[in-house]
C-alpha positions as CSV (number, residue, x, y, z in Angstrom):
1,X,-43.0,-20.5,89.2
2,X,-40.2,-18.5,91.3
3,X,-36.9,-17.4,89.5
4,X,-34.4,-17.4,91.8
5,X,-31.6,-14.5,91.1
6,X,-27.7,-15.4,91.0
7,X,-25.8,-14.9,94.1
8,X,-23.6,-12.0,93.9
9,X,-20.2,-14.0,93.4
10,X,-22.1,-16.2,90.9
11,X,-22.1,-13.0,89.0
12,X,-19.2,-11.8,89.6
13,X,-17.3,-14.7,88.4
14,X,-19.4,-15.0,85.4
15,X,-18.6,-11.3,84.5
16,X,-14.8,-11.9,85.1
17,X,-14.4,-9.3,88.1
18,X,-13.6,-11.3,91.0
19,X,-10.0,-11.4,92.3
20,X,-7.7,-8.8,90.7
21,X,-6.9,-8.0,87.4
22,X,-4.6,-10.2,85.2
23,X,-1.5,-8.0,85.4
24,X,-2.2,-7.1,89.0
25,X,-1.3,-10.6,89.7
26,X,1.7,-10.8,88.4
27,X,4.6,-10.8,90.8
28,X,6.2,-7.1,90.9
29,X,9.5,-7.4,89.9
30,X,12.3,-4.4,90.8
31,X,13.4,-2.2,88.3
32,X,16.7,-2.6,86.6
33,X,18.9,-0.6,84.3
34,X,22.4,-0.8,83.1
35,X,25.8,1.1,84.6
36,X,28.5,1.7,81.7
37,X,31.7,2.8,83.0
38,X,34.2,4.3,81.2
39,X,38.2,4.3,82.5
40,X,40.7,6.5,81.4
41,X,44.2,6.7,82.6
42,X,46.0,3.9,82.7
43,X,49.7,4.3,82.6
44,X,49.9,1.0,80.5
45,X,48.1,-1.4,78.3
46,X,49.8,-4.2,80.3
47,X,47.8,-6.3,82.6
48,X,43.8,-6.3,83.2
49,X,41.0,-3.8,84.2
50,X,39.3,-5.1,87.4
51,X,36.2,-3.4,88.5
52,X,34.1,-4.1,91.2
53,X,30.0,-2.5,91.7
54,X,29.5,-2.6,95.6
55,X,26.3,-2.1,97.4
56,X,27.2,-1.1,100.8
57,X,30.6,0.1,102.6
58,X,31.3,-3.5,103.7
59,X,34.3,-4.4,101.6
60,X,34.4,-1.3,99.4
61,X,37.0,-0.8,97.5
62,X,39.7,-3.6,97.7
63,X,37.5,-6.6,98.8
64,X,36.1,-7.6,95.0
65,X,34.5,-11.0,96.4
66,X,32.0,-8.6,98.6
67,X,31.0,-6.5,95.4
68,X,27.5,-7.3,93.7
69,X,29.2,-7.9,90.7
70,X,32.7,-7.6,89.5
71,X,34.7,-8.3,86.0
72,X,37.5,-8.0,84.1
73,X,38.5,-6.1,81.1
74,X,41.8,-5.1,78.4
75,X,43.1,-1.9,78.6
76,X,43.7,-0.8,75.2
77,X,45.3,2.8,74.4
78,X,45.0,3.6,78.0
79,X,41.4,3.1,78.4
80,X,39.0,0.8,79.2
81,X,35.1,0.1,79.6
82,X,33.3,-1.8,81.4
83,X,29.0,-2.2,81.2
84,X,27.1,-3.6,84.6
85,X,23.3,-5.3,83.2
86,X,20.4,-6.0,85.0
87,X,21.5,-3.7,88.4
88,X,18.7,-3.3,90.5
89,X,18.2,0.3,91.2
90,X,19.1,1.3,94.3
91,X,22.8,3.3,95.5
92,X,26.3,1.4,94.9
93,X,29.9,2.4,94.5
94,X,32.6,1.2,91.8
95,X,36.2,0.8,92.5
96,X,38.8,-0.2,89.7
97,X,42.4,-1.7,89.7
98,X,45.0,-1.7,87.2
99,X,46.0,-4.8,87.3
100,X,49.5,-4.7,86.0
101,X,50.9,-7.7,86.8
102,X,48.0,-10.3,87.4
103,X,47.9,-11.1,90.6
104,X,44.2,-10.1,90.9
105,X,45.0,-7.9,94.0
106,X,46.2,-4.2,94.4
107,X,50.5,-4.6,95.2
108,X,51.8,-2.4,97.9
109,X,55.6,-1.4,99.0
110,X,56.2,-2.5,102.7
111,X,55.1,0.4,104.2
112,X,51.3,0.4,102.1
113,X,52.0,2.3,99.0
114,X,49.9,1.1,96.1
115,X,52.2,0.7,93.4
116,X,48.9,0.0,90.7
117,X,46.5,2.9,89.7
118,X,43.2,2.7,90.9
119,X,40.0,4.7,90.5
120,X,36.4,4.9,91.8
121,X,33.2,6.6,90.9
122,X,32.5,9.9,91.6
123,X,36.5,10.2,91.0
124,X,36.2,9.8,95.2
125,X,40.3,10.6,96.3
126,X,42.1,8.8,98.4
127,X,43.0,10.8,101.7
128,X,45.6,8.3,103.8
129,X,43.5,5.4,102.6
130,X,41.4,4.0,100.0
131,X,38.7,5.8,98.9
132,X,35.3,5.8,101.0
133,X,32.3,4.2,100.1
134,X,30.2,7.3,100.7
135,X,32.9,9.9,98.3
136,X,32.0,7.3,95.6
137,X,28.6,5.8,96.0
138,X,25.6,6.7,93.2
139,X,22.2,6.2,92.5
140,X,20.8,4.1,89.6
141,X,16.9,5.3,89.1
142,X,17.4,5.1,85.0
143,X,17.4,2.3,82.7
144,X,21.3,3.5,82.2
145,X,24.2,5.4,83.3
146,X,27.3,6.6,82.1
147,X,30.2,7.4,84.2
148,X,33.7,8.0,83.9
149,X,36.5,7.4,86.2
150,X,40.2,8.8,86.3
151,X,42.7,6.1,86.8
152,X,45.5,7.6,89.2
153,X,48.5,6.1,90.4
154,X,50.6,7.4,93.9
């Protein structure tokens, strides 16, 4: 009588080793973590907070419906915070608006003036503009972040 031996992949799926492991087949998924901004400044407690988390220059600051994610908030005492969830780490930039009389948009005089505060992170100035994208952006690379941002008004 001849015994006959397995074939190799006969083996090998008997023994649970072919393909890859269990938890190398799961998809990868980005990492994430959380951005919690705090706001200081504001010269009132009338209107709404309006922040804005951008990825990218296009639309930074004043052009919320570009941002990643953007959201409201009350300004209580002259402060205000705000907490971003589930940001994909990577570089971004946060602008605010003190939203003093509702309009959802930063008011001018007729020759360009803001007449709201605004802020952005990194406390990134505004030099005969609005602040740039690059004086503002940060990286996320933790499960969370704290900043702070200086409300300032022309």
């Amino acid at each position: 009588m001849q015994i006959r031996s397995a074939s190799p992949l006969l083996l090998l799926l008997s023994l649970g080793l072919a393909g890859a492991p269990a938890h190398a087949q799961a998809t990868a998924r980005p990492a994430t973590g959380s951005v919690l901004v705090t706001m200081t400044g504001f010269r009132s407690d009338r209107g709404a907070m309006r922040i804005s988390l951008f990825r990218s220059a296009q639309g930074y600051p004043g052009k919320h419906t570009l941002a990643l994610r953007s959201g409201t908030g009350r300004i209580q005492g002259g402060a205000a915070s705000f907490r971003f969830d589930g940001i994909p780490h990577g570089t971004y930039a946060i602008s605010v608006l003190h939203d003093e009389n509702g309009n959802g948009k930063m008011d001018t005089n007729w020759i360009g003036i803001p007449k709201e505060g605004g802020g952005a992170s990194n406390d990134a100035k505004a030099r005969f503009g609005p602040p740039k994208y690059e004086d503002a952006k940060f990286v996320l690379a933790q499960p969370a972040l704290k900043l702070a941002i200086k409300i300032r008004y022309p």
